[in-house]
N, C-alpha and C positions, 0 to 999 in steps of 0.2 A: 638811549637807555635800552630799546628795544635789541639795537642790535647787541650791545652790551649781553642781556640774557641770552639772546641765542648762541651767542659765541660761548658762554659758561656752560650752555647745557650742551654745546656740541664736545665740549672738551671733558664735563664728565661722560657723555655717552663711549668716547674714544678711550679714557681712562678705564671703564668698566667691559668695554670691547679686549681691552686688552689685556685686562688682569682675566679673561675668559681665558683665551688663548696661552697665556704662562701656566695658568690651572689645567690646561692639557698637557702643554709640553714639561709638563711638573714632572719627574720622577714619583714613583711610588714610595708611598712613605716605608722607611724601611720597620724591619721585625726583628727587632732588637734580639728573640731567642731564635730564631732561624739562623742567623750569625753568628751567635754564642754554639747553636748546634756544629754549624760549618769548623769553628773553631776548634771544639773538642775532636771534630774525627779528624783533624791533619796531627791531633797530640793522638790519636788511636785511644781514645777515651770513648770507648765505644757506648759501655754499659749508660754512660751517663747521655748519652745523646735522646734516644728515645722519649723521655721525662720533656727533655727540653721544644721537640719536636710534639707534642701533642700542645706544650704551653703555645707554640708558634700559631697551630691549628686554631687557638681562641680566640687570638687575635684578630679583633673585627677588620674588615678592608682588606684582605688578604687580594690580591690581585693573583689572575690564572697561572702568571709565569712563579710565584710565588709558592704558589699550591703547588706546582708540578716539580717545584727543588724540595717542599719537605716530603711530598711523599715520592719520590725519587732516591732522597736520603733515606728516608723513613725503612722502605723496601732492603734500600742497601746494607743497613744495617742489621736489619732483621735478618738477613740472610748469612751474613757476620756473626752473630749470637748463637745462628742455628735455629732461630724461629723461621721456619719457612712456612707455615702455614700466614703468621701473620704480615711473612713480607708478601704472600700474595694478593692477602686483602687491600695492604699499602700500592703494590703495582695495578692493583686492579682500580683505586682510586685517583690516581693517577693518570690512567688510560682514559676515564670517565671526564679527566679535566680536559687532555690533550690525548687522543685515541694517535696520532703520531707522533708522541716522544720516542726522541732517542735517547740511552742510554749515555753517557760516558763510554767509547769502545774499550777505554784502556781500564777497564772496571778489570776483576778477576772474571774466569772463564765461566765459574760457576755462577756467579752474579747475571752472568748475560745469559745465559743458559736459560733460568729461573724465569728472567723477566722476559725471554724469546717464547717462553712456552707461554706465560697470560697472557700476552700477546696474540700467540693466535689462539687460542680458547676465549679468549677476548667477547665477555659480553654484555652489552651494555645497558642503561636501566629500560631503554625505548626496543623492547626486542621481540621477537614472532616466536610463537611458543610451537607445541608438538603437541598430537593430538593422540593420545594410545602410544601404545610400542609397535614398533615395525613390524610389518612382515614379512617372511624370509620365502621364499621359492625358491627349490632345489631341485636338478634335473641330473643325471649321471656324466660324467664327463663335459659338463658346462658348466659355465661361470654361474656362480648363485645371483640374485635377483632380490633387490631387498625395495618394499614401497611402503611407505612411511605420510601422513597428512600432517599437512602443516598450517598453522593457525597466522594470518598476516593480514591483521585489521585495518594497520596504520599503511599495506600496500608499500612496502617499506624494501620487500625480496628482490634482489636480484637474480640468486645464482642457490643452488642445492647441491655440495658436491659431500659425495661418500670415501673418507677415509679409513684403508683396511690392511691388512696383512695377513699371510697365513701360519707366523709362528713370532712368537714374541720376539727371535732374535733377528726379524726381518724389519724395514723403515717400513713404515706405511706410506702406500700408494694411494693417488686422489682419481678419482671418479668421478664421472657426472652425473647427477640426479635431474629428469625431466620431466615436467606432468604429466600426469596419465589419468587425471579426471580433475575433476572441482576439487579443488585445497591437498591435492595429492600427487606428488613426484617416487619416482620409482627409478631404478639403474641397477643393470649389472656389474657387480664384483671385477675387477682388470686384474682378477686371481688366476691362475692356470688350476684346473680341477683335473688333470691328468694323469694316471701312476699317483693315485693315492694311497697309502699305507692302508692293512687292512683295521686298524682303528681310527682310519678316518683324521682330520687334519677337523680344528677349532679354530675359527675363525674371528678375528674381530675389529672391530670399526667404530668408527664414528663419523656421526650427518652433523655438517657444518651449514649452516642458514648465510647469505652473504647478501649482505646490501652493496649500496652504493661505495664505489672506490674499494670492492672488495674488505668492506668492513665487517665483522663478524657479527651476527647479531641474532643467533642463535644455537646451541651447540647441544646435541643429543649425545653422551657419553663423553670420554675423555680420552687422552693418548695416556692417560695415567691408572685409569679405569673404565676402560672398552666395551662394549657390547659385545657380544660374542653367541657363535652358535657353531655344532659341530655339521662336516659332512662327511658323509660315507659313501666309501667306493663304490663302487658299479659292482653284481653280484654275475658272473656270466656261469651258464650250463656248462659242463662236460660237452666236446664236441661230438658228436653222433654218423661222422661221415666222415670219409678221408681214408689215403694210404695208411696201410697199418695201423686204422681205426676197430676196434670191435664193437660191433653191432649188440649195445647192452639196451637196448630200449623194452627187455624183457624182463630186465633186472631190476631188481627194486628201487635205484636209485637213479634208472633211464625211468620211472615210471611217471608219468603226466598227476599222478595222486600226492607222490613225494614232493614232486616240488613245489605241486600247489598247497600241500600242507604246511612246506620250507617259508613259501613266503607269506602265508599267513600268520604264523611263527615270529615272522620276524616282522611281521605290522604290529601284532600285539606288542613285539616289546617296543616296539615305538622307534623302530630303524628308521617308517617312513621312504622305506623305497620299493618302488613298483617294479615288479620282474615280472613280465610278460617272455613268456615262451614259443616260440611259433615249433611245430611239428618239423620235424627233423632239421631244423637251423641252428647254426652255432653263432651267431651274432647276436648280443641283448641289444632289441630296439630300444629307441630314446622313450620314457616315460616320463612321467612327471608327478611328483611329490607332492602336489597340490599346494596351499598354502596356511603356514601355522602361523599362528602369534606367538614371541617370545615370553616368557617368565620372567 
């Protein structure tokens, strides 16, 4: 008899061992409007997919691969209708489930385009924030200098790099940002600040925060709307020496009065550039602009 029960309760504990094990290797229960959605976009029933795709969304037990087909779809259609702000929110939820999906490649160009850019602007709800606006340092004929504090509770940073260009119809170049005190990273522009126009060349950027595996997880500005600031050329004297130079240092415009009233002049209007003169030199030494906070 004894043995009798034990042999019954080994065979229920085996039958419940094993109906565990099928309960994993179970397929996810499907979503009956996530299908329906799939369905209407091979008929290009576009309009109507969206509606269906948010009913998908209610559906309780949604499993991750799940989540990352409707708003996958969600995104791609939005972008199809021409709602592109709402297909970014869709990719951007998306990213939040699986931060490396890939697209479909054989999507349209513009589709990938769209979802290449949240991508890397890509940022996620666990992210390092920015403390103030940056500040910008400018010196004549050098690269400008931007340091910027950055807030990272969760210790979460890896890497600070500065995206920039010097006219909108140039790609932006990436930079390194390094620290340069407690919660503060700084780096030079990998701009050429040479043979500048005399109005000066506007510049503009954006500070990308990166964690682990190069994940984005902060972002100061956008490749869509930049930061930006202007710089202006180097201002050099009239040369005062040389063949077939005339000796005007008597003249009111060689006069040591004029140009320190020139560049007083032009600090009020907020040029911000230092012109130091030395007595009969024709070379402007390097100065330095100090440092501003942007607006």
């Amino acid at each position: 008899m004894a043995r009798r029960v034990i042999c019954c309760a080994f065979g229920v504990f085996l039958l419940l061992s094993t109906a565990g094990v099928w309960a994993q290797r179970a397929p996810a229960p499907p979503n009956r409007y996530l299908q329906e959605a799939k369905d209407l976009y091979k008929r290009l029933r576009y309009a109507e997919i969206v509606h269906k795709l948010e009913r998908a969304l209610a559906v309780p037990n949604n499993t991750p691969r799940q989540l990352c087909e409707i708003y996958a779809l969600m995104g791609t259609v939005h972008v199809i209708l021409g709602n592109e702000d709402a297909a970014v929110d869709a990719f951007n939820e998306l990213l939040n489930v699986d931060p490396k999906y890939k697209l479909d490649s054989s999507l349209s160009p513009k589709i990938l385009s769209i979802y290449s850019r949240v991508k890397r602007e890509f940022v996620p709800k666990a992210a390092v924030g920015f403390e103030g606006r940056p500040t910008v340092r400018t010196t004549p004929g050098k690269k400008p200098w931007v340091e910027v504090g950055v807030i990272d509770e969760s210790k979460v940073l890896t890497a600070v790099e500065i995206w920039c260009r010097r006219s909108e119809k140039d790609e932006f170049k990436k930079g390194a940002m390094a620290p340069v005190g407690k919660g503060r990273y700084g780096g030079s522009l990998p701009l050429e600040m040479k043979s500048l126009p005399a109005v000066g060349v506007r510049v503009e950027y954006v500070i990308v925060a990166r964690g682990e595996q190069g994940k984005t997880i902060g972002v100061l500005g956008s490749m869509e709307n930049p930061l930006s600031f202007t710089v202006l050329p180097a201002v050099a004297a009239p040369p005062t020496q040389g063949p077939g130079i005339k000796d005007d240092s008597t003249a009111w415009y060689g006069s040591w009065w004029f140009w320190t009233a020139m560049g007083v002049v032009a600090a009020g209007a907020g040029v911000g550039i230092y012109l130091g003169l030395s007595g009969g030199g024709t070379e402007v030494p390097n100065g330095s602009l100090g440092e501003y906070t942007l607006d």
